[in-house]
DOBAGU-789220 format. One record per residue (C-alpha): residue number from 1; residue in one letter; x, y, z. Coordinates in Angstrom, 2 decimals, decimal comma. Example, Ala and Ser with C-alpha at 12.3 -4.5 7.8 and 13.67 -1.06 7.14 Angstrom:
% residues 2
seq=1 | type=A | xx=12,30 | yy=-4,50 | zz=7,80
seq=2 | type=S | xx=13,67 | yy=-1,06 | zz=7,14
***
This chain:
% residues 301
seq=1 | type=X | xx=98,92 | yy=68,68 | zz=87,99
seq=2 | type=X | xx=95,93 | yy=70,22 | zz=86,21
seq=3 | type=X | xx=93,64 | yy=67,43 | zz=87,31
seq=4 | type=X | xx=94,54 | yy=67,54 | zz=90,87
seq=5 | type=X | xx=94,03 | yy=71,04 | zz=90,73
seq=6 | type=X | xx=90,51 | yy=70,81 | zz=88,75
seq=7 | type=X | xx=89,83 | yy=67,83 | zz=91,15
seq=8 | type=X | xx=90,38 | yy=70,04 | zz=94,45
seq=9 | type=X | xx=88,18 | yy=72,69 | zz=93,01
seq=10 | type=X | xx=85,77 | yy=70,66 | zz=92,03
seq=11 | type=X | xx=85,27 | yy=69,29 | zz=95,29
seq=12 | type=X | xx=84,80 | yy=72,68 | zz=96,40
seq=13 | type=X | xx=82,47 | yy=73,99 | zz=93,99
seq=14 | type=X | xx=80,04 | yy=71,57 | zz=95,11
seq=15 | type=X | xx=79,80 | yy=73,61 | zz=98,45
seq=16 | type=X | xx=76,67 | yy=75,37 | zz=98,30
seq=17 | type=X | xx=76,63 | yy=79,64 | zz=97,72
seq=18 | type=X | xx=75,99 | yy=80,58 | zz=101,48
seq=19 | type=X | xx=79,19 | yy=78,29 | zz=102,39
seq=20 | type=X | xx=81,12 | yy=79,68 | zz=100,06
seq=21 | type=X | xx=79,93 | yy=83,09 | zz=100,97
seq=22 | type=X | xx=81,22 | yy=82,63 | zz=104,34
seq=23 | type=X | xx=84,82 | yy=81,67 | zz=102,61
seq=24 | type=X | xx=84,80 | yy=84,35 | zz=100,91
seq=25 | type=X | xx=84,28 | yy=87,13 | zz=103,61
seq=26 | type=X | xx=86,96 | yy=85,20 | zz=105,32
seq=27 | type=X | xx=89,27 | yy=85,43 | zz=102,14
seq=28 | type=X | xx=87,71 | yy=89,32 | zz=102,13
seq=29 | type=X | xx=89,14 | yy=89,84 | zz=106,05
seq=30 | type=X | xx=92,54 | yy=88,34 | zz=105,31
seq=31 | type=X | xx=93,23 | yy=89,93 | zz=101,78
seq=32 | type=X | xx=91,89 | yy=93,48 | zz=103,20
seq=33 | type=X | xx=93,21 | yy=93,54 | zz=106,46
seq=34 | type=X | xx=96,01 | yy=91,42 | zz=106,80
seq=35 | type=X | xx=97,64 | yy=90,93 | zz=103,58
seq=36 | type=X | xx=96,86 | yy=94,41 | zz=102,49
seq=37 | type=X | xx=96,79 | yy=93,31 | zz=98,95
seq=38 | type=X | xx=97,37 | yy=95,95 | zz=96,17
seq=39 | type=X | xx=95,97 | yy=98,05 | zz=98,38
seq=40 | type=X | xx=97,97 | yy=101,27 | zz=97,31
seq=41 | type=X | xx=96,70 | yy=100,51 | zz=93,99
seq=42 | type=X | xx=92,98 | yy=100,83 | zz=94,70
seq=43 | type=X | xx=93,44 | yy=103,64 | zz=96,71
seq=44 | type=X | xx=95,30 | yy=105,19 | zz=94,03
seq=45 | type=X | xx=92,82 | yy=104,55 | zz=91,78
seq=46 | type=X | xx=89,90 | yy=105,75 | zz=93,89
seq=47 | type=X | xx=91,81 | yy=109,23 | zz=94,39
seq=48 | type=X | xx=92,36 | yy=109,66 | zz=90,79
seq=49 | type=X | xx=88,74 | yy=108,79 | zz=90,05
seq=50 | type=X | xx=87,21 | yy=110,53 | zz=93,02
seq=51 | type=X | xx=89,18 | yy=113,43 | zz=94,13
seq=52 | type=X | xx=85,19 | yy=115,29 | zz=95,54
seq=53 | type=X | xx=85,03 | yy=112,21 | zz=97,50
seq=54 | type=X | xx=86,33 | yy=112,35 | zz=101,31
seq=55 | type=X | xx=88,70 | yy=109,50 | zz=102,49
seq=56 | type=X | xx=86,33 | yy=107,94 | zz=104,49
seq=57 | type=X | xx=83,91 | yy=107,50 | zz=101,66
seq=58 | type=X | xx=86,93 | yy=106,42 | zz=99,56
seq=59 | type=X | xx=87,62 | yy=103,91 | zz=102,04
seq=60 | type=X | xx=84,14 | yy=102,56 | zz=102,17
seq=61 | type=X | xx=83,90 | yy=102,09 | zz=98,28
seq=62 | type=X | xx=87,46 | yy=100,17 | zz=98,82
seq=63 | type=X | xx=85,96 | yy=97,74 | zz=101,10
seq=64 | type=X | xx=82,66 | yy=97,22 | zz=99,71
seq=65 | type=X | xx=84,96 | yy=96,57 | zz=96,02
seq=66 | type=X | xx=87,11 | yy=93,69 | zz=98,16
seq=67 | type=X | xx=84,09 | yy=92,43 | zz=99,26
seq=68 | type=X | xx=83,03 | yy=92,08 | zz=95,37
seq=69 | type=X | xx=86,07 | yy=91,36 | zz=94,21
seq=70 | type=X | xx=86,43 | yy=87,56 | zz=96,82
seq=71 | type=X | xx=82,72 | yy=87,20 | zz=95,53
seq=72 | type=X | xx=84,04 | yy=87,12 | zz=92,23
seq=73 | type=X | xx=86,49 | yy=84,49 | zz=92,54
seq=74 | type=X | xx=84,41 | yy=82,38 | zz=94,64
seq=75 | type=X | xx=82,04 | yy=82,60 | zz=91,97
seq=76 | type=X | xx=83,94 | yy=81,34 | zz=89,21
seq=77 | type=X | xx=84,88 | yy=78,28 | zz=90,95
seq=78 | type=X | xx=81,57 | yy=77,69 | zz=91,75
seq=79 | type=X | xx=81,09 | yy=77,86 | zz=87,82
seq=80 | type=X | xx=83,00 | yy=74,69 | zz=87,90
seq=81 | type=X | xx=79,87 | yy=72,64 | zz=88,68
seq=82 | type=X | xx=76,62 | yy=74,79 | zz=88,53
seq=83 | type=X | xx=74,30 | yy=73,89 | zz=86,45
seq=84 | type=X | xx=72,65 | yy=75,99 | zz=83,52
seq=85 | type=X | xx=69,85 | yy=76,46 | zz=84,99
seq=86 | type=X | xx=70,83 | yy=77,52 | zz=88,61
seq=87 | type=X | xx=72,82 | yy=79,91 | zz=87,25
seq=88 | type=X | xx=70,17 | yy=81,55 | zz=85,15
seq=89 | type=X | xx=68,52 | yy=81,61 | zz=87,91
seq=90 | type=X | xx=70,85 | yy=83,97 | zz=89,21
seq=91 | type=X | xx=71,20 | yy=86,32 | zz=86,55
seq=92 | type=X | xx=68,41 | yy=88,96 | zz=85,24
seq=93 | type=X | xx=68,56 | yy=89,41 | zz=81,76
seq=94 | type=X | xx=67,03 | yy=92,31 | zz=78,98
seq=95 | type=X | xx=68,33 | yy=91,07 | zz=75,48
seq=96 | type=X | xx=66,13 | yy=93,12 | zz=73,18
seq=97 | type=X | xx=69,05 | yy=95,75 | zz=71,81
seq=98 | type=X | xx=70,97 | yy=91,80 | zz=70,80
seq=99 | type=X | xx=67,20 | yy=90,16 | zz=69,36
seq=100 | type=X | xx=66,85 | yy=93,16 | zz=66,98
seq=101 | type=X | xx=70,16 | yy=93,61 | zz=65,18
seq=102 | type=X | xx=69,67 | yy=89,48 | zz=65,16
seq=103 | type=X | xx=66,32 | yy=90,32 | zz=63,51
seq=104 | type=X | xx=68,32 | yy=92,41 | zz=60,96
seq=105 | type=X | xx=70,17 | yy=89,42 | zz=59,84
seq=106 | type=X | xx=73,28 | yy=91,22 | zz=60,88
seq=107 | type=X | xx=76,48 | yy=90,07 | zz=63,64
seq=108 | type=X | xx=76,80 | yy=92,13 | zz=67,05
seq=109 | type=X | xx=79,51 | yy=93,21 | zz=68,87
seq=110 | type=X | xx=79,31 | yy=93,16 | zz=72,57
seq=111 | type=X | xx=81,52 | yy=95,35 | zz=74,73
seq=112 | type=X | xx=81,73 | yy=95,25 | zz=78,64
seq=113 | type=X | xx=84,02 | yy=96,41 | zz=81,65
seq=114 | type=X | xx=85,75 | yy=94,89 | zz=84,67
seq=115 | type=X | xx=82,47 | yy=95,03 | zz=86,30
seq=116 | type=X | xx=81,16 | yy=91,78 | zz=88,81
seq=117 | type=X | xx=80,86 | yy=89,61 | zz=88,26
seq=118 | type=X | xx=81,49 | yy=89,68 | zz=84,42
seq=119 | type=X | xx=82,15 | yy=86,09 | zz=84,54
seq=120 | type=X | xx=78,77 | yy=84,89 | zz=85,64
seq=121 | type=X | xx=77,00 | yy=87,64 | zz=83,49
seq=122 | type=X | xx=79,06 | yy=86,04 | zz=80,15
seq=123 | type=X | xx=77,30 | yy=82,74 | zz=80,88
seq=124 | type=X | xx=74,16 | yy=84,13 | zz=80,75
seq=125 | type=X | xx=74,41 | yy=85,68 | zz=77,06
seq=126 | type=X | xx=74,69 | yy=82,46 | zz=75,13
seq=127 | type=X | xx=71,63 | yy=81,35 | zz=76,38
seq=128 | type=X | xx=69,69 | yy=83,96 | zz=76,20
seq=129 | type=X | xx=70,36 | yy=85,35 | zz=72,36
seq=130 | type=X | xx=70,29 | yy=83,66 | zz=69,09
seq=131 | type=X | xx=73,47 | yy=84,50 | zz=67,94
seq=132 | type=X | xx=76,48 | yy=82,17 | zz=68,10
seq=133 | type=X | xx=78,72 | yy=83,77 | zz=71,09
seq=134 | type=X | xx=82,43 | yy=84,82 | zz=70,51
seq=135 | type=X | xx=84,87 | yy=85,62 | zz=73,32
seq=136 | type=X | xx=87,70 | yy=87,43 | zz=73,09
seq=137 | type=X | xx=89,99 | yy=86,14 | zz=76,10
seq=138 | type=X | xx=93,54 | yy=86,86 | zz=77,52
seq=139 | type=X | xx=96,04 | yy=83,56 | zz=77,68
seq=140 | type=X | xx=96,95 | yy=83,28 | zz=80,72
seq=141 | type=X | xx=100,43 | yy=82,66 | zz=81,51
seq=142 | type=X | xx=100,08 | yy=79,86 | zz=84,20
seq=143 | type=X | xx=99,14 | yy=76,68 | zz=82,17
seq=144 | type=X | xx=96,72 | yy=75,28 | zz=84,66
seq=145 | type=X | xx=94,58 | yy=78,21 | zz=85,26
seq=146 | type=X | xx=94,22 | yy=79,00 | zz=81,06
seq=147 | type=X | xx=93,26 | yy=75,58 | zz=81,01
seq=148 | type=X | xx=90,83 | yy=75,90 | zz=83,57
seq=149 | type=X | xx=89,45 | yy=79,30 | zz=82,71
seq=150 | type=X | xx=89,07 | yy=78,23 | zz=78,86
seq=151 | type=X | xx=86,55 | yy=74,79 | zz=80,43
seq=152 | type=X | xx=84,96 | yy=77,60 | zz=83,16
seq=153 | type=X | xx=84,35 | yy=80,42 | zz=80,18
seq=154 | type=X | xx=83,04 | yy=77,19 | zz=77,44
seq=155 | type=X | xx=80,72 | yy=75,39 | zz=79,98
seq=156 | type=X | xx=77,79 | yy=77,37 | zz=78,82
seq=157 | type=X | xx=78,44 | yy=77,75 | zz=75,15
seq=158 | type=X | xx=80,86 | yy=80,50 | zz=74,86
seq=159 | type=X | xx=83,11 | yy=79,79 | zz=72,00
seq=160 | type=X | xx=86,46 | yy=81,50 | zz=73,06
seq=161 | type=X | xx=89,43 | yy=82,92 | zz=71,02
seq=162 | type=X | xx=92,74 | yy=84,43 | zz=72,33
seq=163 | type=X | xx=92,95 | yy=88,26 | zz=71,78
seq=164 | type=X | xx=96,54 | yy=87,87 | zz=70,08
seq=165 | type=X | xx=95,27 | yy=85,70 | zz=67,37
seq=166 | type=X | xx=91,83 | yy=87,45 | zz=66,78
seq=167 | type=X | xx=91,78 | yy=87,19 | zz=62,92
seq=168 | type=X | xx=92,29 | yy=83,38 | zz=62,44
seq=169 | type=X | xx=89,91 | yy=82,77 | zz=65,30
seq=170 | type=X | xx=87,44 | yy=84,29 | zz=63,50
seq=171 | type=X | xx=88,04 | yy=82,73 | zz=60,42
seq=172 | type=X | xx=85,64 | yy=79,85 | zz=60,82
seq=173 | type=X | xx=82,94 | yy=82,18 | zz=61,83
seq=174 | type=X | xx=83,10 | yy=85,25 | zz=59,20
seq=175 | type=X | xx=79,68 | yy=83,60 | zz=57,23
seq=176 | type=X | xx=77,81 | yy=83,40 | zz=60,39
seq=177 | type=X | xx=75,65 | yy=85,58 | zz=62,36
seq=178 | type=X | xx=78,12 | yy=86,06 | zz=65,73
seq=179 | type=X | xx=78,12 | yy=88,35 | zz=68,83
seq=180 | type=X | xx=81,61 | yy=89,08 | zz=69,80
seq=181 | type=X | xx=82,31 | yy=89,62 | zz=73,40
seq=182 | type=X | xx=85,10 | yy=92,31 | zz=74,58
seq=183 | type=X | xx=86,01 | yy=93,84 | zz=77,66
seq=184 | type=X | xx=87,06 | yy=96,53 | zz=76,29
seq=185 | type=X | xx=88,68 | yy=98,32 | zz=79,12
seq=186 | type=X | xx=92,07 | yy=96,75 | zz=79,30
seq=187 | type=X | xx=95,21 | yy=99,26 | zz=79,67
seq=188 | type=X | xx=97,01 | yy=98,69 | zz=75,84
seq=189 | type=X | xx=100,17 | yy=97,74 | zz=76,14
seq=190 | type=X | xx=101,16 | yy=100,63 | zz=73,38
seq=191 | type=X | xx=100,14 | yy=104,01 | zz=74,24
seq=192 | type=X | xx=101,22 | yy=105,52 | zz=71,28
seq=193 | type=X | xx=99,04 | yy=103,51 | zz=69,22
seq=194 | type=X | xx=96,16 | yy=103,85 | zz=71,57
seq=195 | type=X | xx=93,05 | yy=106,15 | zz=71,61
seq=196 | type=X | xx=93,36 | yy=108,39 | zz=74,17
seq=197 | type=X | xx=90,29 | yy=110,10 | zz=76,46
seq=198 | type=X | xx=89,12 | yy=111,57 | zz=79,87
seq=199 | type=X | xx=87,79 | yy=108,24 | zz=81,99
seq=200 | type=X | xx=86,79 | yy=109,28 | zz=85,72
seq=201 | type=X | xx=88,50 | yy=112,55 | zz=84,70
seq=202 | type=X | xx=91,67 | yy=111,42 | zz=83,89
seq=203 | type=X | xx=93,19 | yy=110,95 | zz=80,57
seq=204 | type=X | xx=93,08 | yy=107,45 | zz=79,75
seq=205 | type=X | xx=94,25 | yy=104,96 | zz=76,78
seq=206 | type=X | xx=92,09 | yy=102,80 | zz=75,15
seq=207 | type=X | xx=92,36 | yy=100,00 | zz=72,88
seq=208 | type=X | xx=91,68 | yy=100,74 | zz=69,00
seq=209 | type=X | xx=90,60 | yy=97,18 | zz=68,14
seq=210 | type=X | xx=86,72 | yy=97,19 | zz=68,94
seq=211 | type=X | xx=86,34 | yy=100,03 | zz=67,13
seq=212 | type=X | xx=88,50 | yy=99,15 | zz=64,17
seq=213 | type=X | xx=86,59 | yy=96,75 | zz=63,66
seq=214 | type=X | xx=83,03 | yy=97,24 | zz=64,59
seq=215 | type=X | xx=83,80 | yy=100,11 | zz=61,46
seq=216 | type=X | xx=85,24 | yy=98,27 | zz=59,65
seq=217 | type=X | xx=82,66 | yy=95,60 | zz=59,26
seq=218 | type=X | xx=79,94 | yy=98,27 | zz=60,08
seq=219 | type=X | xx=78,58 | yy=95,64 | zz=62,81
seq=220 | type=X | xx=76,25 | yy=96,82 | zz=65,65
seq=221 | type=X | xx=77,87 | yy=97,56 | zz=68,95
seq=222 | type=X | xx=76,23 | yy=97,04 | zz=72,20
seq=223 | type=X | xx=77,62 | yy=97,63 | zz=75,40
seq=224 | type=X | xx=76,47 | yy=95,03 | zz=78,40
seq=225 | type=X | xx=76,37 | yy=96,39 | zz=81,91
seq=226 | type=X | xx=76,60 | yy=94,01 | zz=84,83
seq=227 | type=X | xx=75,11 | yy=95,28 | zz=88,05
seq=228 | type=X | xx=74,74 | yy=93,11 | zz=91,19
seq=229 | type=X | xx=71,30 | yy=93,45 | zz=92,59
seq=230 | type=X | xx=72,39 | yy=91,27 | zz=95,87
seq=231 | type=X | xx=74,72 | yy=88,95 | zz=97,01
seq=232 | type=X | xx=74,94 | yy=86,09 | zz=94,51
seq=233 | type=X | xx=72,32 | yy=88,32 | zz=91,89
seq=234 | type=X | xx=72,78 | yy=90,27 | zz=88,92
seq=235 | type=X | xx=71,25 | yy=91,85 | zz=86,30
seq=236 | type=X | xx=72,29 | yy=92,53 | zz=82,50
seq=237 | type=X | xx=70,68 | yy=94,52 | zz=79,59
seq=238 | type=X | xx=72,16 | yy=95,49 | zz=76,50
seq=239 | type=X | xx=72,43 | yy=99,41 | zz=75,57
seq=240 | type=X | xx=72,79 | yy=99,85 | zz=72,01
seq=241 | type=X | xx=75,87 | yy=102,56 | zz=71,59
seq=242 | type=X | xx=75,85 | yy=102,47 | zz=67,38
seq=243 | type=X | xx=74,10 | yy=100,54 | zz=64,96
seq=244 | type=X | xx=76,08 | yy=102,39 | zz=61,83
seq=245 | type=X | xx=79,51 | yy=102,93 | zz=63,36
seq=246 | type=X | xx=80,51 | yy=103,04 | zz=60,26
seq=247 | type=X | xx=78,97 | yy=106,46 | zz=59,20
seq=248 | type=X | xx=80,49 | yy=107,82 | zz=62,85
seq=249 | type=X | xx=83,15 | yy=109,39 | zz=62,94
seq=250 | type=X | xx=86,60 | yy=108,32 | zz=64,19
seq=251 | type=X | xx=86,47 | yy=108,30 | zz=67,94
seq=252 | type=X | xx=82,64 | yy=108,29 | zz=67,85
seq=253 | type=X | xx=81,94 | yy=105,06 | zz=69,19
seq=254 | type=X | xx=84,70 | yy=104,47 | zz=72,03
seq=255 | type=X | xx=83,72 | yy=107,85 | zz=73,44
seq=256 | type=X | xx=80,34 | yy=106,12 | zz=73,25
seq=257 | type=X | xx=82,13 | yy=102,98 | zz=75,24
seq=258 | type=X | xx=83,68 | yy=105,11 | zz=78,05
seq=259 | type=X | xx=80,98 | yy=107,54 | zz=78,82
seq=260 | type=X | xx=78,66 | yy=104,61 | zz=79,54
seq=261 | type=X | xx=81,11 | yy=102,44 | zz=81,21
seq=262 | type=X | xx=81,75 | yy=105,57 | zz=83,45
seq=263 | type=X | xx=78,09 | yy=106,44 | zz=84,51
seq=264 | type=X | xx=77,71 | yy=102,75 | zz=85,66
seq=265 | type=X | xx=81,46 | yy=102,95 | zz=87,61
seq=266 | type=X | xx=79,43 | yy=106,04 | zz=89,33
seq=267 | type=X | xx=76,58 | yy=104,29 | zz=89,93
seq=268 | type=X | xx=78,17 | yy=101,35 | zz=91,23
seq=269 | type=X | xx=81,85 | yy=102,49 | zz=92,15
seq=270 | type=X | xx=82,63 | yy=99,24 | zz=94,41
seq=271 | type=X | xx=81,53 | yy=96,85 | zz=91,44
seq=272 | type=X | xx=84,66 | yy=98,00 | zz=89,49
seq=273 | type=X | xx=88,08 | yy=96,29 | zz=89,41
seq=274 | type=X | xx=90,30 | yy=99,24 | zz=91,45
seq=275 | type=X | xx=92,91 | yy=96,68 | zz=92,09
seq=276 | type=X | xx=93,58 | yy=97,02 | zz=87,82
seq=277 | type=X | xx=96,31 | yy=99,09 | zz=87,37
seq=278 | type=X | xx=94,31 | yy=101,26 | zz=84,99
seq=279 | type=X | xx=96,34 | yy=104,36 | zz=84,92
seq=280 | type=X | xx=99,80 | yy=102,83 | zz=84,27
seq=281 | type=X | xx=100,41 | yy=104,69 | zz=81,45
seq=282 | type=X | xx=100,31 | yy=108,80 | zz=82,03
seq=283 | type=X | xx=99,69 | yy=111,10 | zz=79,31
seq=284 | type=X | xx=101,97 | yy=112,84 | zz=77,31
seq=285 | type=X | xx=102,21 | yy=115,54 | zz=75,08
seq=286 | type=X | xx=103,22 | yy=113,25 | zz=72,38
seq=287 | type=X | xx=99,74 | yy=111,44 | zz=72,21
seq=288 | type=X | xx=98,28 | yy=114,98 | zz=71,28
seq=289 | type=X | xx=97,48 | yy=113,21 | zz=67,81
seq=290 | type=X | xx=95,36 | yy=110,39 | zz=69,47
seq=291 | type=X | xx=92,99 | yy=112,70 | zz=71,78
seq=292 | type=X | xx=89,53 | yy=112,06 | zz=71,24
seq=293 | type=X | xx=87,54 | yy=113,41 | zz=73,98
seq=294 | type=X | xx=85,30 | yy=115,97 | zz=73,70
seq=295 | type=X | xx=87,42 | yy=119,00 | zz=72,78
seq=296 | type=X | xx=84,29 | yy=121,32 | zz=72,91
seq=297 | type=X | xx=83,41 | yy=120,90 | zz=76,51
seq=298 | type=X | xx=87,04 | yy=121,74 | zz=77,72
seq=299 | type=X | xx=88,26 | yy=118,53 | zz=78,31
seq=300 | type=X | xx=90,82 | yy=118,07 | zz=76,92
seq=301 | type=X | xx=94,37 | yy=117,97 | zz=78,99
***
């Protein structure tokens, strides 16, 4: 079954961009307008992160994010069969934050958000940096499509490792000099183990891993923006966040994370993924103990 399905998509990969583009604002009209899909969840989302904006201007960031969001997907297929070099093409690239912790004989860790098309963007970091490129990556469930994401993500020498099984994975690779890839804005799955801080003005959990561990082996943390310059374009550059997280304090560096994540998300609002169900999990009094936003500008809940 996996064949025929790579086969089939394939096939349609070869398409060039501007036919795809027109199957994907066809894919755009029917998920938007027809099929409605999870659209109570961006809305949602858009409310809680926008309450100053009106509804119409709500509405406008939801369609320009659908419009992304069928982009997206007909972008990764088209990974299937671009080439290298088309695709760098594509994709505008500042690496000097990654070339001088490299010069510094030192690993890197890289963090990003659901941002389009991250994707395309993690193809073009191999290439471009002299480190050996680790992704941290989410099984998915349906056998086909993990087997087909894993050949999309590796095409371009990614090297990936499930998230479950991070410290085996990265056995092989503790003598060398690595950048490890995270999107770091997942919703943990335990949010009583989770740091917790305003993001968009809500109170938020966030994953403790990349921080754990950038500390703990006292490894340079950069954070990778994507922004889409046009249709079928983007640009990347790497913002260094800490190059001693180990001497920050405890909190320091994912408040780092989510205030930069958030002044791109305002920048850009439709290039974020609204259909996530970020906010699943609502504060509580209980998580008092794992607040680390800024107490001293008053806001905390």
């Amino acid at each position: 079954m996996y064949y025929i399905a790579f086969v089939l998509l394939y096939l349609v990969s070869l398409l060039p961009l501007r036919v795809l583009y027109i199957i994907s604002d066809l894919i755009y009209g029917l998920l938007y307008h027809v099929i409605g899909y999870r659209k109570k969840v961006v809305f949602s989302n858009l409310a809680l992160a926008f309450p100053e904006k009106t509804a119409a201007e709500r509405k406008s960031i939801a369609k320009k994010f659908y419009r992304n969001f069928t982009d997206n997907w007909i972008e990764v297929i088209k990974m299937i069969s671009i080439s290298e070099k088309a695709i760098l093409k594509r994709i505008s690239t500042d690496f000097a934050a990654f070339d001088a912790i490299y010069k510094q004989d030192r690993s890197c860790q890289m963090l990003m958000g659901h941002l389009f098309n991250w994707e395309w963007c993690n193809a073009g970091v191999p290439t471009g940096v002299d480190f050996k490129t680790l992704v941290a990556y989410s099984p998915i469930s349906s056998k086909i499509l993990d087997r087909l994401f894993l050949y999309i993500r590796q095409r371009f020498g990614c090297i990936l490792m499930p998230h479950n099984d991070m410290r085996r994975s990265m056995m092989p690779h503790r003598h060398s000099q690595y950048l490890l890839a995270l999107v770091a804005d997942q919703n943990p799955p335990f949010p009583e183990k989770s740091y917790w801080l305003n993001f968009m003005g809500v109170p938020t959990s966030f994953l403790k891993g990349p921080e754990k561990g950038a500390r703990m082996g006292n490894v340079p943390v950069v954070f990778l923006p994507v922004i889409k310059v046009r249709r079928g374009y983007y640009k990347i550059k790497g913002v260094l966040l800490d190059n001693d997280p180990r001497s920050s304090k405890e909190g320091e560096l994912t408040r780092k994370y989510v205030t930069a994540l958030e002044e791109v998300i305002r920048e850009y609002p439709e290039l974020y993924l609204w259909s996530h169900k970020r906010w699943k999990h609502a504060w509580k009094e209980e998580y008092r103990g794992l607040w680390i936003g800024n107490q001293a500008t008053g806001s905390e809940p």
